[in-house]
ROZAVEX-179567 format. One line per 4 residues: number of its first residue (from 1); their letters; for each residue y, x, z of N, C-alpha, C, O, CB. Coordinates in nm, 4 decimals, always signed. Each point is the difference from the previous one (the first is absolute). Glycine has a CB too. Layout:
NUM> A> Y X Z Y X Z Y X Z Y X Z Y X Z ~ ...
//
This chain:
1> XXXX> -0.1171 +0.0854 +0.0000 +0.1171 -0.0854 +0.0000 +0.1230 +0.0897 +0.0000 +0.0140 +0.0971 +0.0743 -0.1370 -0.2838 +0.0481 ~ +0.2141 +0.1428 -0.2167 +0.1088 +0.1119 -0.0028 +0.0813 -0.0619 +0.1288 -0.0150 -0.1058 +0.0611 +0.0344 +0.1816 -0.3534 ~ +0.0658 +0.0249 +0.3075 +0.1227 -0.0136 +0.1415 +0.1375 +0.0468 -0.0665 +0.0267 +0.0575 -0.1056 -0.2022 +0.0237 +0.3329 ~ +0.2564 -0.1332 -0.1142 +0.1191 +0.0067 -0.0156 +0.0531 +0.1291 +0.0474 -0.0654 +0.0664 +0.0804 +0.0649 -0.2991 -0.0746
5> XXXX> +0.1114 +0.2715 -0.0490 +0.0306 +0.1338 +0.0513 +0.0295 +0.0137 +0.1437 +0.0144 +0.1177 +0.0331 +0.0655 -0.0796 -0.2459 ~ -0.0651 -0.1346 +0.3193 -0.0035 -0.0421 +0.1278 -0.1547 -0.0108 +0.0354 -0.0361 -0.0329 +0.1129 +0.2718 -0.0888 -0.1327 ~ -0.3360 +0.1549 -0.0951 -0.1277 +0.0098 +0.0981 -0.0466 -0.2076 -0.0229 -0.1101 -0.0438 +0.0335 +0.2266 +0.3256 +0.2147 ~ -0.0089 -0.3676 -0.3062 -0.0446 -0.1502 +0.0926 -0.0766 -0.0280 -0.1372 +0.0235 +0.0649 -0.1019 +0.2044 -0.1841 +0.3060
9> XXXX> -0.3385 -0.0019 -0.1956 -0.0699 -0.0355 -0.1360 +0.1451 -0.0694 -0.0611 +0.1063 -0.0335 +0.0522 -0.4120 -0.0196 +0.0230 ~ +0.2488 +0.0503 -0.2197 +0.0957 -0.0725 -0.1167 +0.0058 -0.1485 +0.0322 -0.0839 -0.0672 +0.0602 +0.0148 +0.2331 -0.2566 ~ +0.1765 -0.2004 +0.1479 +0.0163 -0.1677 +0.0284 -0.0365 -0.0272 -0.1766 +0.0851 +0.0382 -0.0803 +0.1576 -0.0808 +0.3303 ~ -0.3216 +0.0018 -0.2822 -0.0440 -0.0271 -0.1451 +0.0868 -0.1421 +0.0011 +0.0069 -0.0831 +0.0905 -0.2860 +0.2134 -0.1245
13> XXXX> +0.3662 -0.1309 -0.1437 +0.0070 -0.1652 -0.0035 -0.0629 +0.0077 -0.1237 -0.0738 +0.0904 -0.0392 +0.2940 -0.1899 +0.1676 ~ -0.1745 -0.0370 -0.2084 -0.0448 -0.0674 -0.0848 +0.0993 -0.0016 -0.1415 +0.0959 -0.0738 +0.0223 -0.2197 -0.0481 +0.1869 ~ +0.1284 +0.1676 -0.3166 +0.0524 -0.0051 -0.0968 +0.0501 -0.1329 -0.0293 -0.0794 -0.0938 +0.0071 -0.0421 +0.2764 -0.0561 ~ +0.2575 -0.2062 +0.0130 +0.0699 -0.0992 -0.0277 -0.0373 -0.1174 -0.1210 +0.0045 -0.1215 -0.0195 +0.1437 +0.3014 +0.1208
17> XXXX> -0.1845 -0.0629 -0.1613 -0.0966 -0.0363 -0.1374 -0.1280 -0.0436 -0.0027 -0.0654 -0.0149 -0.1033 +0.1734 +0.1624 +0.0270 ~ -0.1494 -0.1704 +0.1963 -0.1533 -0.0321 -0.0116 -0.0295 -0.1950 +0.0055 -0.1041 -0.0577 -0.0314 +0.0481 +0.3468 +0.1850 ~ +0.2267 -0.3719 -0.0877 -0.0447 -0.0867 +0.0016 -0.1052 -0.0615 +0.0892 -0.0618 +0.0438 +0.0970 +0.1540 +0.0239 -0.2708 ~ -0.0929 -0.2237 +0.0873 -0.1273 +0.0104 +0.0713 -0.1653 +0.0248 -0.0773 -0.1121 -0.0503 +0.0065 +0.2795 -0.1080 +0.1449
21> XXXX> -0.1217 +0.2295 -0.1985 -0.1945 +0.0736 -0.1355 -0.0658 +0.0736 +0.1283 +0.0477 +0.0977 +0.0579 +0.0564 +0.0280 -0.3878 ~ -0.2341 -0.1996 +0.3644 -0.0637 +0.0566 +0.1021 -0.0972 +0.1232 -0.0953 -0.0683 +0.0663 +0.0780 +0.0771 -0.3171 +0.1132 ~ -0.0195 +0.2741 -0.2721 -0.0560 +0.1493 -0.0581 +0.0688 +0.1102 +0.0190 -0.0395 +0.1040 +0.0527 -0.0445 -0.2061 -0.2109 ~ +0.2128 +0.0722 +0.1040 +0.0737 +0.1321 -0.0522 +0.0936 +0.0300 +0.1409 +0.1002 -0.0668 +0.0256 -0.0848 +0.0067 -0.3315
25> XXXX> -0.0450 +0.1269 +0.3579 +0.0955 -0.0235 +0.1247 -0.0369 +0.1964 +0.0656 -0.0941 +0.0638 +0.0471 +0.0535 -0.4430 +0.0270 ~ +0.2062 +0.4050 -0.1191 +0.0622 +0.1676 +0.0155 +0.0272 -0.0107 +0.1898 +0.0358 -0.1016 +0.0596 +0.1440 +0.1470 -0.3736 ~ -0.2022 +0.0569 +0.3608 +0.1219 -0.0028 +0.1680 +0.0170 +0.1526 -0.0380 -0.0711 +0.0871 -0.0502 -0.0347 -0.2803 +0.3130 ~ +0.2350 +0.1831 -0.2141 +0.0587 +0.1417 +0.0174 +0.0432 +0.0571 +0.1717 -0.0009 -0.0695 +0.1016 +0.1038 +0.0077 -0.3724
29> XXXX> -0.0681 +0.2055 +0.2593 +0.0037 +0.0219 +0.1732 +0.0968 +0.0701 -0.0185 -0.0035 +0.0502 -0.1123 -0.2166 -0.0477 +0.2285 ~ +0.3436 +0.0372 -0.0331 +0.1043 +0.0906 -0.0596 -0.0922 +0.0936 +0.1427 -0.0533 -0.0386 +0.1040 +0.3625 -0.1088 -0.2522 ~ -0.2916 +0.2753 +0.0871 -0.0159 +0.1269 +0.1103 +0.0509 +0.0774 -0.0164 -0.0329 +0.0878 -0.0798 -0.1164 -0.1038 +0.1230 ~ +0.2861 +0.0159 +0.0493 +0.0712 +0.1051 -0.0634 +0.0722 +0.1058 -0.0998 +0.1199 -0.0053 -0.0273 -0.2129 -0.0832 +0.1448
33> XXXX> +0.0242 +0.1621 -0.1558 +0.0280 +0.0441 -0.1411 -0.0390 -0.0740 -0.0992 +0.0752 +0.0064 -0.0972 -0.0856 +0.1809 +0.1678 ~ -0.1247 -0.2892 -0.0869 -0.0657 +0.0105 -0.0838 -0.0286 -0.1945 +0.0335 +0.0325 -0.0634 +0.1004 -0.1187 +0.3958 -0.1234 ~ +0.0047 -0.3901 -0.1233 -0.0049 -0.0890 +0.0228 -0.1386 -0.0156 -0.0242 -0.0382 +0.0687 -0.0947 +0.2635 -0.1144 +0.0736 ~ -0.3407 -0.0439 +0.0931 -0.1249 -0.0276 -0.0228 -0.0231 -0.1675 -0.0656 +0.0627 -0.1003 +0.0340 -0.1097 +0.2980 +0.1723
37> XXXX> -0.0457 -0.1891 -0.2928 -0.0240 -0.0842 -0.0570 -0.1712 -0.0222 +0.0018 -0.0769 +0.0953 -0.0121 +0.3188 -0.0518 -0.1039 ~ -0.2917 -0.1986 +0.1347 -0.1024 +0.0111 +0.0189 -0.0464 -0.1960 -0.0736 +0.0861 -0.0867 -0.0155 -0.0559 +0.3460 +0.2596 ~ -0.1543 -0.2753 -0.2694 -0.0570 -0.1011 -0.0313 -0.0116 -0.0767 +0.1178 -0.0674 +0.0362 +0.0964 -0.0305 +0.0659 -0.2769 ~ +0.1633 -0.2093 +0.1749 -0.0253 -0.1103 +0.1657 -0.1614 -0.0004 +0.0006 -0.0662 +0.0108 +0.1031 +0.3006 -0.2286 -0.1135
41> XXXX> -0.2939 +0.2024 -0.1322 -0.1414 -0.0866 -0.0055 -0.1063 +0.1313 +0.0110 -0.1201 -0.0222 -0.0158 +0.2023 -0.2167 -0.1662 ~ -0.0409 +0.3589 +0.2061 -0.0784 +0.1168 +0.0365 +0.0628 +0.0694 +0.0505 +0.0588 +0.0678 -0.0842 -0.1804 -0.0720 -0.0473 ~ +0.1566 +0.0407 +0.2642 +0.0780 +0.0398 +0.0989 -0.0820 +0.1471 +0.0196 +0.0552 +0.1100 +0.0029 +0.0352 -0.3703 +0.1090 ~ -0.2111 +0.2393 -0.1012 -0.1173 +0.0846 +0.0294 +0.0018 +0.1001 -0.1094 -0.0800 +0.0929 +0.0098 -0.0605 -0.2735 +0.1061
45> XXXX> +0.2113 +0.1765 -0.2081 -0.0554 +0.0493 -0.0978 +0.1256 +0.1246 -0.0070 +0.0000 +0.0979 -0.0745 -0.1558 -0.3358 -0.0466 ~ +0.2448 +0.2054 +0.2080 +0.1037 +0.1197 -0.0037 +0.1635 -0.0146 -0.0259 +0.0378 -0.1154 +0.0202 -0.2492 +0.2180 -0.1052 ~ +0.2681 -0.0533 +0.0633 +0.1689 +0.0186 -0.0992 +0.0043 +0.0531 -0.0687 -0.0899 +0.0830 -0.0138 +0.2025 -0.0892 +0.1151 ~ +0.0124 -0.0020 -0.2122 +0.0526 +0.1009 -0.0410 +0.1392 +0.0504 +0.0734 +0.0739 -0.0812 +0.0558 -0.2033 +0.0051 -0.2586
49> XXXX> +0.1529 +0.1906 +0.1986 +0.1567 +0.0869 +0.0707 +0.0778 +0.0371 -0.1194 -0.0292 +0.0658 -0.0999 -0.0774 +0.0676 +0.3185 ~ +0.2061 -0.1894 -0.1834 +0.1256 +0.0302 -0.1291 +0.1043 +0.0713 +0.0473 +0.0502 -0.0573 +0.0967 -0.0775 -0.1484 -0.2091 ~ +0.0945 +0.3330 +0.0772 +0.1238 +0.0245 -0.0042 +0.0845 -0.0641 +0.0057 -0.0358 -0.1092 -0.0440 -0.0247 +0.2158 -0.0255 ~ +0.2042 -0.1105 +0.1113 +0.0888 -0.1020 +0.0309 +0.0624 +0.0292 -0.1647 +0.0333 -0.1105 -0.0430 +0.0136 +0.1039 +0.3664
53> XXXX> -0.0220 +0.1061 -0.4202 +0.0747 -0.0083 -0.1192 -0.0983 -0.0333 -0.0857 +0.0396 -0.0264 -0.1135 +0.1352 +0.1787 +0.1586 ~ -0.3560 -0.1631 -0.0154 -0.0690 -0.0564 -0.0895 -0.0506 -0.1664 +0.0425 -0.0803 -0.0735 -0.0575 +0.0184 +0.3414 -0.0085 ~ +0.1246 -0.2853 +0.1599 +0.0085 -0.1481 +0.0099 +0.1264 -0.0928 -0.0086 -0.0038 -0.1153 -0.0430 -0.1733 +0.1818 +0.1664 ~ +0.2584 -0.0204 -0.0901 +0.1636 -0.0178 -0.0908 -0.0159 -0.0254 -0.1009 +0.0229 -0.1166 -0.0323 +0.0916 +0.2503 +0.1103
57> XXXX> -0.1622 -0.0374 -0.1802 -0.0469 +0.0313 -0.1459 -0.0699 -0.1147 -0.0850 +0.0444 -0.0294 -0.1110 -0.0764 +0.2601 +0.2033 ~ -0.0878 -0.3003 -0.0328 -0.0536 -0.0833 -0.0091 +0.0360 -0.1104 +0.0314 -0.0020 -0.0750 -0.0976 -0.1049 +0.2057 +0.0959 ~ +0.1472 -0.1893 +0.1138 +0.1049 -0.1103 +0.0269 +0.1107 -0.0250 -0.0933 +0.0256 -0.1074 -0.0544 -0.0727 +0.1576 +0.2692 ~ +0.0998 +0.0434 -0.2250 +0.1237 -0.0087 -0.1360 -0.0575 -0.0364 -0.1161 +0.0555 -0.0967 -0.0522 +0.0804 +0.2771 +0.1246
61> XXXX> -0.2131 -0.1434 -0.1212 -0.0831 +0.0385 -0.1687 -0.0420 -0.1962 +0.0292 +0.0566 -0.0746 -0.0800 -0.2255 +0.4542 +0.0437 ~ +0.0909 -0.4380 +0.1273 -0.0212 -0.1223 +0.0353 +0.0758 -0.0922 -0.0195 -0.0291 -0.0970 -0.0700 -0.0667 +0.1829 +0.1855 ~ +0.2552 -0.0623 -0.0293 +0.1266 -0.0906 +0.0046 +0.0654 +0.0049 -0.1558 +0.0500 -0.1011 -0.0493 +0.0033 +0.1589 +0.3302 ~ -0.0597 +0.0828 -0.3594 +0.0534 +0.0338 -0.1037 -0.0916 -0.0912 -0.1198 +0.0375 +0.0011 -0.1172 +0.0554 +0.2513 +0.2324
65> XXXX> -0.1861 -0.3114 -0.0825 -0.0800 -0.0702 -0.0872 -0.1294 +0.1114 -0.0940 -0.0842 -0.0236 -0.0866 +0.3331 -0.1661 +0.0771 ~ -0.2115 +0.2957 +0.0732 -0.1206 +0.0847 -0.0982 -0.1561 +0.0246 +0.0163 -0.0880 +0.0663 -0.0548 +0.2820 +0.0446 +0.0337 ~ -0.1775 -0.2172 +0.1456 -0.1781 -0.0044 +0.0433 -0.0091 -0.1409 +0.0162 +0.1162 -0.0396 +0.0083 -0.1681 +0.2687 +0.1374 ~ -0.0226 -0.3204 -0.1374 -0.0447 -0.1102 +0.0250 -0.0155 -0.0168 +0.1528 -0.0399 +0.1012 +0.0576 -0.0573 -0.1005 -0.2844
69> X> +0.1176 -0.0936 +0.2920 -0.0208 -0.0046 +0.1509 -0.1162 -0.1010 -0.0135 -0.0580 -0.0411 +0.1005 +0.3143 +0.0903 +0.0150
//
């Protein structure tokens, strides 16, 4: 389980975008530097850890319309 730079577990939420589609459903965790991203529907299965300018990066490219949400 990743941690916060205080050592405390992540407060995971729920992507804004997920609605209510009980499949597709993102939570993210801010930790400090970095942001974790994980599958609600396989928790077990791990995260991914993003850089804060490669998740900026991606968020933008999203809002900018160049990825599909």
């Amino acid at each position: 389980m990743p941690s916060t730079s205080s050592g405390e577990s992540p407060i995971w939420f729920t992507s804004s975008h997920s609605g209510g589609n009980t499949t597709e459903c993102v939570e993210a965790a801010r930790l400090g530097e970095a942001t974790a991203i994980r599958d609600s529907k396989a928790v077990e299965e791990g995260f991914l850890l993003f850089r804060p300018t490669s998740w900026d990066s991606f968020v933008a490219a999203l809002q900018d319309g160049y990825l599909e949400a």
